[in-house]
ChimeraX commands (.cxc) that place a marker at each C-alpha (Angstrom):
marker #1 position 47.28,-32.83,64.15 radius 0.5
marker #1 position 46.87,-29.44,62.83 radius 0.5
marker #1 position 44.31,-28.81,60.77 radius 0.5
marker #1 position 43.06,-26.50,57.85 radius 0.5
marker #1 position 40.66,-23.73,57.19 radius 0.5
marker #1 position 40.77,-22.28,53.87 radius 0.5
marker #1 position 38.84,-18.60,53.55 radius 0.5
marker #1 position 37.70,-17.00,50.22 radius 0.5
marker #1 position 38.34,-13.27,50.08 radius 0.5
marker #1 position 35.58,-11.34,48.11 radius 0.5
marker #1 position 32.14,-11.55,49.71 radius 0.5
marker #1 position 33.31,-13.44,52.15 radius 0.5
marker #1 position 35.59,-11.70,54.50 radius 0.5
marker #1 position 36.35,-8.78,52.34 radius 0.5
marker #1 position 32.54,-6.58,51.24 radius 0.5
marker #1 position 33.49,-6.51,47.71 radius 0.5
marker #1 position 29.30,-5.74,46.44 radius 0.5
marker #1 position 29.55,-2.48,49.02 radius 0.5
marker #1 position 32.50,-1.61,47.30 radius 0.5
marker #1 position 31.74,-2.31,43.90 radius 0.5
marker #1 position 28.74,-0.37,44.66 radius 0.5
marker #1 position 30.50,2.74,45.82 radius 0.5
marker #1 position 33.07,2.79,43.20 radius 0.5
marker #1 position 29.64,2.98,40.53 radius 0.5
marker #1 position 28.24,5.83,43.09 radius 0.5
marker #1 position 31.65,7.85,42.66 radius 0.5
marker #1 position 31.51,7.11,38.64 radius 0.5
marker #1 position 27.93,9.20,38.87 radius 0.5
marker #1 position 25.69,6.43,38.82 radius 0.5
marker #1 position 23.10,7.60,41.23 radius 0.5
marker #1 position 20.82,5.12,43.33 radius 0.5
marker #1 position 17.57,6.38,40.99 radius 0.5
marker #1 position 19.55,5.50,37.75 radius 0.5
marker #1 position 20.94,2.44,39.60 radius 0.5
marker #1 position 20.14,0.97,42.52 radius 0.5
marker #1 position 22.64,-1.61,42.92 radius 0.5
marker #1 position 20.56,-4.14,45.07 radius 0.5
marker #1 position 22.45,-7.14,46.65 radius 0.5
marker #1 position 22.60,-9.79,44.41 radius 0.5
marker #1 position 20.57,-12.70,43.97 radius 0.5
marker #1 position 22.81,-14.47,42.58 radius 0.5
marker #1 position 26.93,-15.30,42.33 radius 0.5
marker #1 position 26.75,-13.88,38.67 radius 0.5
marker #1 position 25.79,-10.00,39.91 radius 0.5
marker #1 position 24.61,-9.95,35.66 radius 0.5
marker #1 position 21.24,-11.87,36.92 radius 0.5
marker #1 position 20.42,-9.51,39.61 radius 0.5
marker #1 position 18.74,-6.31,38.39 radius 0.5
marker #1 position 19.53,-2.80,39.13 radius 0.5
marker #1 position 23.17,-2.80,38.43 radius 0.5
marker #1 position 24.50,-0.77,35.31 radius 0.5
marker #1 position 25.72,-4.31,33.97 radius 0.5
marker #1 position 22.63,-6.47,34.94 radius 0.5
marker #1 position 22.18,-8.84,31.84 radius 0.5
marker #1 position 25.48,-8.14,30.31 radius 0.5
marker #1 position 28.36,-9.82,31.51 radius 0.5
marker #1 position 30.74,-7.91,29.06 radius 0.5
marker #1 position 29.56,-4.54,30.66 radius 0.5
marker #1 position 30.50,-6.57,34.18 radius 0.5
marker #1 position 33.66,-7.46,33.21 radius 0.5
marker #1 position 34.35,-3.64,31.91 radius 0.5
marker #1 position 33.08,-2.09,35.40 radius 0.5
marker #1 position 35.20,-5.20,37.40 radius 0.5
marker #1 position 38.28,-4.44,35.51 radius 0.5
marker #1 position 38.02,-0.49,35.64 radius 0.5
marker #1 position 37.17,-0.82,39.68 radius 0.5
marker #1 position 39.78,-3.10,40.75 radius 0.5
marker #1 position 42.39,-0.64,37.93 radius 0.5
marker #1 position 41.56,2.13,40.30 radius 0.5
marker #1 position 42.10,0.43,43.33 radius 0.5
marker #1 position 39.14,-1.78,44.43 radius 0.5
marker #1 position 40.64,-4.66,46.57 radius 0.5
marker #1 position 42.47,-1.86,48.08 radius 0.5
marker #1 position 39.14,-0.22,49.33 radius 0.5
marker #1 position 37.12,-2.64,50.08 radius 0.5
marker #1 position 36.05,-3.06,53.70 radius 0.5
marker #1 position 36.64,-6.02,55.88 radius 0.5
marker #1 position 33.28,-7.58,57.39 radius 0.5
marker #1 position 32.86,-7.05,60.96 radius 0.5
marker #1 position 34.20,-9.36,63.24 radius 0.5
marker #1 position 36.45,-11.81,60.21 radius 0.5
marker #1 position 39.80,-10.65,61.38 radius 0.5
marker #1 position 38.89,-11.14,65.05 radius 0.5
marker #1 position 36.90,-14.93,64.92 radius 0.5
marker #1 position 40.23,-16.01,62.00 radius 0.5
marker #1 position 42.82,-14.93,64.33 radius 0.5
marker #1 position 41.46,-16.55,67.36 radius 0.5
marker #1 position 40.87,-19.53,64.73 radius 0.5
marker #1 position 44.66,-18.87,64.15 radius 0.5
marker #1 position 45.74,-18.78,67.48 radius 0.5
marker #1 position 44.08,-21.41,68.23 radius 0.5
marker #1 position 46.31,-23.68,66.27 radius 0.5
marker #1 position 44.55,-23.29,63.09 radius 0.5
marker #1 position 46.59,-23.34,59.96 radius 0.5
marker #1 position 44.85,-20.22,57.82 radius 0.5
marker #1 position 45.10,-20.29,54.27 radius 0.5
marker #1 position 43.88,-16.88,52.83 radius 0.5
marker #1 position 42.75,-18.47,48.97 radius 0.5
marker #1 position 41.28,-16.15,46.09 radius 0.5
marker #1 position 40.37,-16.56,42.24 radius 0.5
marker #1 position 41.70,-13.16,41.56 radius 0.5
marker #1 position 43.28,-13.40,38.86 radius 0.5
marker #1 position 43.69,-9.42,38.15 radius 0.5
marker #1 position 45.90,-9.15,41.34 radius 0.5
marker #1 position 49.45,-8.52,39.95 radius 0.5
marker #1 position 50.41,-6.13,41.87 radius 0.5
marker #1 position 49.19,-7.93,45.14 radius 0.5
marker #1 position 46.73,-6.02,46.85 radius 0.5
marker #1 position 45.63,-8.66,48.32 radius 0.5
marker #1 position 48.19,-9.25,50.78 radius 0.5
marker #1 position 48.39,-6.13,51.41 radius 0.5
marker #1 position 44.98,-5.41,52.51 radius 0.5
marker #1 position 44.86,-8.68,54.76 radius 0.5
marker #1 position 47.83,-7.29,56.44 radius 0.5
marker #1 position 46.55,-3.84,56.85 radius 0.5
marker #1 position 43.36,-5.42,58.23 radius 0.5
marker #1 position 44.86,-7.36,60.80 radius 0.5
marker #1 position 44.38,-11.02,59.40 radius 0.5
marker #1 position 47.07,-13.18,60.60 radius 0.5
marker #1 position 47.14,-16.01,57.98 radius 0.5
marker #1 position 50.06,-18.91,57.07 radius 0.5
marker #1 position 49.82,-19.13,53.19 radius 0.5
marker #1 position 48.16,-17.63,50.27 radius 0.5
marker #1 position 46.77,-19.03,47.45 radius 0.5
marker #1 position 45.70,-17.87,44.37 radius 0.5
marker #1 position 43.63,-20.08,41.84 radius 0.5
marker #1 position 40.94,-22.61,41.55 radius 0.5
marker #1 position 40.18,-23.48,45.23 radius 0.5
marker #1 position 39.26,-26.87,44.67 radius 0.5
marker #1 position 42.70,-28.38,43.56 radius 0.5
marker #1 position 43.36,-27.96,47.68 radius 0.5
marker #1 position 41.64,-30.48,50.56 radius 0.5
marker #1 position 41.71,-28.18,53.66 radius 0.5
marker #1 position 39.73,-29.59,56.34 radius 0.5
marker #1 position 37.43,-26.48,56.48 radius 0.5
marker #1 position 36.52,-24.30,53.26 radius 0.5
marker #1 position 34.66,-20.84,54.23 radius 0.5
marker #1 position 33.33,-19.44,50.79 radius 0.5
marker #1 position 30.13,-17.72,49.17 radius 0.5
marker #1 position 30.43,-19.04,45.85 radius 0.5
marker #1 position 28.39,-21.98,45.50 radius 0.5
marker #1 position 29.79,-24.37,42.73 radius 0.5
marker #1 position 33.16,-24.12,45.25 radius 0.5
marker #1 position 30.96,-24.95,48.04 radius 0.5
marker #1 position 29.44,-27.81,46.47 radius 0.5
marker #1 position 32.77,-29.07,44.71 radius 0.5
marker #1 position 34.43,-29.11,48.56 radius 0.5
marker #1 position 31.73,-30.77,49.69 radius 0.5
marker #1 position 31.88,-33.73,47.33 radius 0.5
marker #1 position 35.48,-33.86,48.44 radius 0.5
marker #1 position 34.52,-34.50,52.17 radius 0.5
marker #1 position 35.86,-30.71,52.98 radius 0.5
marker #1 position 33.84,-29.65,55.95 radius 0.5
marker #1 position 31.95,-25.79,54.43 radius 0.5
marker #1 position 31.03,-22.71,56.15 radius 0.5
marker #1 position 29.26,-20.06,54.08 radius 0.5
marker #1 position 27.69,-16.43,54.54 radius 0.5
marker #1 position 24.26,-16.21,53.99 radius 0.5
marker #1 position 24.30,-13.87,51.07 radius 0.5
marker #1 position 21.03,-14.63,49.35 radius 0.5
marker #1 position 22.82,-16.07,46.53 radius 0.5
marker #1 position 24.48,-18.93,48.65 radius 0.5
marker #1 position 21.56,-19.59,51.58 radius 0.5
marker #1 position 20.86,-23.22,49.23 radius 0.5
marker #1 position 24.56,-24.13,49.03 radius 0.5
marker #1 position 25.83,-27.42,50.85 radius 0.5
marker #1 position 27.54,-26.86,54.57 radius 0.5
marker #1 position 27.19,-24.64,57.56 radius 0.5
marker #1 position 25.61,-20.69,56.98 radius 0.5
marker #1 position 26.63,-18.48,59.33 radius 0.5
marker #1 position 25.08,-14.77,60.10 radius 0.5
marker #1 position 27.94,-13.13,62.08 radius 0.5
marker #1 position 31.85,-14.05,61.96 radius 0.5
marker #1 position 31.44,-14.17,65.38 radius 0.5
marker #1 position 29.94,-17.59,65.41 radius 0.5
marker #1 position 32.51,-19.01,63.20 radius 0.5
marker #1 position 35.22,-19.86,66.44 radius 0.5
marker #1 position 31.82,-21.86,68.15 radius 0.5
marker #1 position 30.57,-23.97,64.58 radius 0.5
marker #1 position 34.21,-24.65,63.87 radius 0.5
marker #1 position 34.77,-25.92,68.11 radius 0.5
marker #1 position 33.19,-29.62,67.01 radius 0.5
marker #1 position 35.22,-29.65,63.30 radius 0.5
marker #1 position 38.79,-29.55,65.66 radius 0.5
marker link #1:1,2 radius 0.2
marker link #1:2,3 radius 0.2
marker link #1:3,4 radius 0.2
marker link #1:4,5 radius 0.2
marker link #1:5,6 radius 0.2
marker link #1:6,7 radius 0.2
marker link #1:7,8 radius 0.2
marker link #1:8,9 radius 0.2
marker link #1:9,10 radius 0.2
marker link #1:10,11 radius 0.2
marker link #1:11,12 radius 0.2
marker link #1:12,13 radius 0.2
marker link #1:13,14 radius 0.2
marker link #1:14,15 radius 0.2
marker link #1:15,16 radius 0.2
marker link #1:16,17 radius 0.2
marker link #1:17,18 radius 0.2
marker link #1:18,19 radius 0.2
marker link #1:19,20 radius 0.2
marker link #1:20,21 radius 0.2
marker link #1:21,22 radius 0.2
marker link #1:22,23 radius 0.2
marker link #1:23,24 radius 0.2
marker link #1:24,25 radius 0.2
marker link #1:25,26 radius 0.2
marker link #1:26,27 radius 0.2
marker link #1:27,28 radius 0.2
marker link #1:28,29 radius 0.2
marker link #1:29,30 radius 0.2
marker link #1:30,31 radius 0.2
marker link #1:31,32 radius 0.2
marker link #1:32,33 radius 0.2
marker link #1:33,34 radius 0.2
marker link #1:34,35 radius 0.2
marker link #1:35,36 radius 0.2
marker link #1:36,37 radius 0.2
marker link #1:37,38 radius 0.2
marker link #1:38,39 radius 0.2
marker link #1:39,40 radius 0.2
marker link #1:40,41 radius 0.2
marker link #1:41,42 radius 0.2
marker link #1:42,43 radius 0.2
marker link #1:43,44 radius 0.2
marker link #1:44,45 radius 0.2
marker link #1:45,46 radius 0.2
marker link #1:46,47 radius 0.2
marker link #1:47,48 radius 0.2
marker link #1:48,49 radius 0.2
marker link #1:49,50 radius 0.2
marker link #1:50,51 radius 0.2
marker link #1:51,52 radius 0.2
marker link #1:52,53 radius 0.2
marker link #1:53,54 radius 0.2
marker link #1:54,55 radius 0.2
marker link #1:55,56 radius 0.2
marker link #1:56,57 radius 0.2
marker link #1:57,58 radius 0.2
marker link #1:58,59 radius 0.2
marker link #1:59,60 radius 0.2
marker link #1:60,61 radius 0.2
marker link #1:61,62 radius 0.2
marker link #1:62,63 radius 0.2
marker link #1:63,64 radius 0.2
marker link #1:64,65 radius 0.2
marker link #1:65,66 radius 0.2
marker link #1:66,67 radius 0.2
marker link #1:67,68 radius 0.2
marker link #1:68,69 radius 0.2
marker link #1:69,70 radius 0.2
marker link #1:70,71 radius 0.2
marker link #1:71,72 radius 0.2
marker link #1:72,73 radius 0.2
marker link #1:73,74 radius 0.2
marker link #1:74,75 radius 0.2
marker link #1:75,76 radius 0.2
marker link #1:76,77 radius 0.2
marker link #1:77,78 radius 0.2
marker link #1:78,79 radius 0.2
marker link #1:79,80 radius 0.2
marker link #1:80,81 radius 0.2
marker link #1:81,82 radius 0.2
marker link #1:82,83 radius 0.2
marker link #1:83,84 radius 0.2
marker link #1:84,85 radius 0.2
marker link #1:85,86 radius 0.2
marker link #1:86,87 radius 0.2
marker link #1:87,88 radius 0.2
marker link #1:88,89 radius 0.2
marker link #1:89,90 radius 0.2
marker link #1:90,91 radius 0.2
marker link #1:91,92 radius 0.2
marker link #1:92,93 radius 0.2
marker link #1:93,94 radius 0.2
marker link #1:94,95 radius 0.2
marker link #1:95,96 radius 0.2
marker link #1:96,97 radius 0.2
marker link #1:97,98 radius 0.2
marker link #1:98,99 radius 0.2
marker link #1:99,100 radius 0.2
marker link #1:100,101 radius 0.2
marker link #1:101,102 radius 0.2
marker link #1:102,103 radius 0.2
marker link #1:103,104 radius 0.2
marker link #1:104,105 radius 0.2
marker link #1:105,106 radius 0.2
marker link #1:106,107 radius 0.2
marker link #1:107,108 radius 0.2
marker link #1:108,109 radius 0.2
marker link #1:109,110 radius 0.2
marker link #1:110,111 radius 0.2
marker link #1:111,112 radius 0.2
marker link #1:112,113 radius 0.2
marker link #1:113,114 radius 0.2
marker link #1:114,115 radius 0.2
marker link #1:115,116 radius 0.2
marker link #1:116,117 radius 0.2
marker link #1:117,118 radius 0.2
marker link #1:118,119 radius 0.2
marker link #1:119,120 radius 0.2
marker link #1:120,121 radius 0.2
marker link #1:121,122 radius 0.2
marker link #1:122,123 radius 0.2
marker link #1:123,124 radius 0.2
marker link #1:124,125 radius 0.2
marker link #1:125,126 radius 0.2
marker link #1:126,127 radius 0.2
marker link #1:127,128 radius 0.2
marker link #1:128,129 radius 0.2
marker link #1:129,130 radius 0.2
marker link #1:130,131 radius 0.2
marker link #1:131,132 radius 0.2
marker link #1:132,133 radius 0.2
marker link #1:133,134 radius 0.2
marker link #1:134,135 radius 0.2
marker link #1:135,136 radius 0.2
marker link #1:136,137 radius 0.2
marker link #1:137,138 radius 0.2
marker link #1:138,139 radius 0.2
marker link #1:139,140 radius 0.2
marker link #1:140,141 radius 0.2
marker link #1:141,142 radius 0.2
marker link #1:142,143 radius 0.2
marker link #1:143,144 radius 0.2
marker link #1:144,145 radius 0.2
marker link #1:145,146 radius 0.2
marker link #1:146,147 radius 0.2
marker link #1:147,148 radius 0.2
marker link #1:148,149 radius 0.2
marker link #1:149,150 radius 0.2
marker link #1:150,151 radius 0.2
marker link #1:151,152 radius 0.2
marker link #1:152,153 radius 0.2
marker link #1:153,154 radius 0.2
marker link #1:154,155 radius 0.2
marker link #1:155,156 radius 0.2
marker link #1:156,157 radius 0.2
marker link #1:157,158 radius 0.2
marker link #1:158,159 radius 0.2
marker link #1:159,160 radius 0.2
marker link #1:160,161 radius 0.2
marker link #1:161,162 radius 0.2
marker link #1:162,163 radius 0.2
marker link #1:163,164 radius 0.2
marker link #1:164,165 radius 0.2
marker link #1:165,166 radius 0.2
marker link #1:166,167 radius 0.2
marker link #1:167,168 radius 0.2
marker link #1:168,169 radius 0.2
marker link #1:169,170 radius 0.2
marker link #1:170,171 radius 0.2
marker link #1:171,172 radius 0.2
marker link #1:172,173 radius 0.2
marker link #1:173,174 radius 0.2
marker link #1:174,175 radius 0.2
marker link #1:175,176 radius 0.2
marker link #1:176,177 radius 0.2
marker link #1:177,178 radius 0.2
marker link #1:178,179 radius 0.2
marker link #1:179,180 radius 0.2
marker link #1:180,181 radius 0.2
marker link #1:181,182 radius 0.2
marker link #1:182,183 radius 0.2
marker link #1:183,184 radius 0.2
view
């Protein structure tokens, strides 16, 4: 039986803090005025340092201007997610590339999975745990914990905001293919 694996996009396989970060760099924030730390949290508003820390309406303006100038086209894939996904893929895997972006019309998403080499058999886009993959790989940690409830075998980053979240933390995409070897 063919099974599963359902991977989050932002933080996850795609750097969207580096790019956020860059895209406040290029607006002439500097690092002295803002240092842009990595977060400590999911909500980037709790973590200090960030020209929106504390202020989730200043977030939501410097999220909506980044990804209107072309963030999810920019940001950079982490090392090694293409390569462990498509052996996961080639494997047999069924890959379902799954996002909460909901300011995606005019599907940049797709586009940048294709133009970084993912190979992937659907797409979704909404709340992640409506679906029962067999395998969820996410860094938000309500989803983690949700799909764990659900009996959905979890695979996170360790981003500092997700190290306490239920499932399997991983350091490298590399070692993805090896944790995921016992779940087939």
């Amino acid at each position: 039986m063919t099974k599963t694996i359902m991977v989050d996009i932002d933080n996850t396989i795609a750097d969207y803090t580096n790019g956020l970060r860059d895209y406040i760099r290029e607006c002439g924030r500097g690092e002295d005025e803002c240092p842009c730390p990595e977060p400590t949290a999911y909500d980037f508003t709790l973590t200090g340092g960030w020209p929106f820390s504390g202020d989730p309406k200043a977030f939501t303006w410097w999220h909506t201007r980044a990804t209107a100038d072309g963030l999810y086209s920019r940001e950079e894939p982490y090392g090694g997610a293409a390569e462990a996904l498509n052996q996961l893929h080639d494997a047999g895997w069924n890959v379902i590339m799954a996002t909460s972006r909901a300011d995606d019309w005019r599907g940049e998403s797709q586009r940048w999975l294709h133009r970084n080499g993912f190979q992937f058999d659907g797409y979704y886009n909404g709340d992640k745990t409506l679906l029962t993959p067999d395998v969820l790989i996410d860094d938000r940690p309500v989803t983690l914990e949700a799909m764990a409830a659900k009996g959905v075998t979890v695979l996170h980053p360790d981003h500092a905001y997700c190290t306490a979240a239920p499932g399997r933390m991983f350091h490298r995409w590399a070692a993805v293919p090896l944790i995921l070897g016992g779940v087939r």
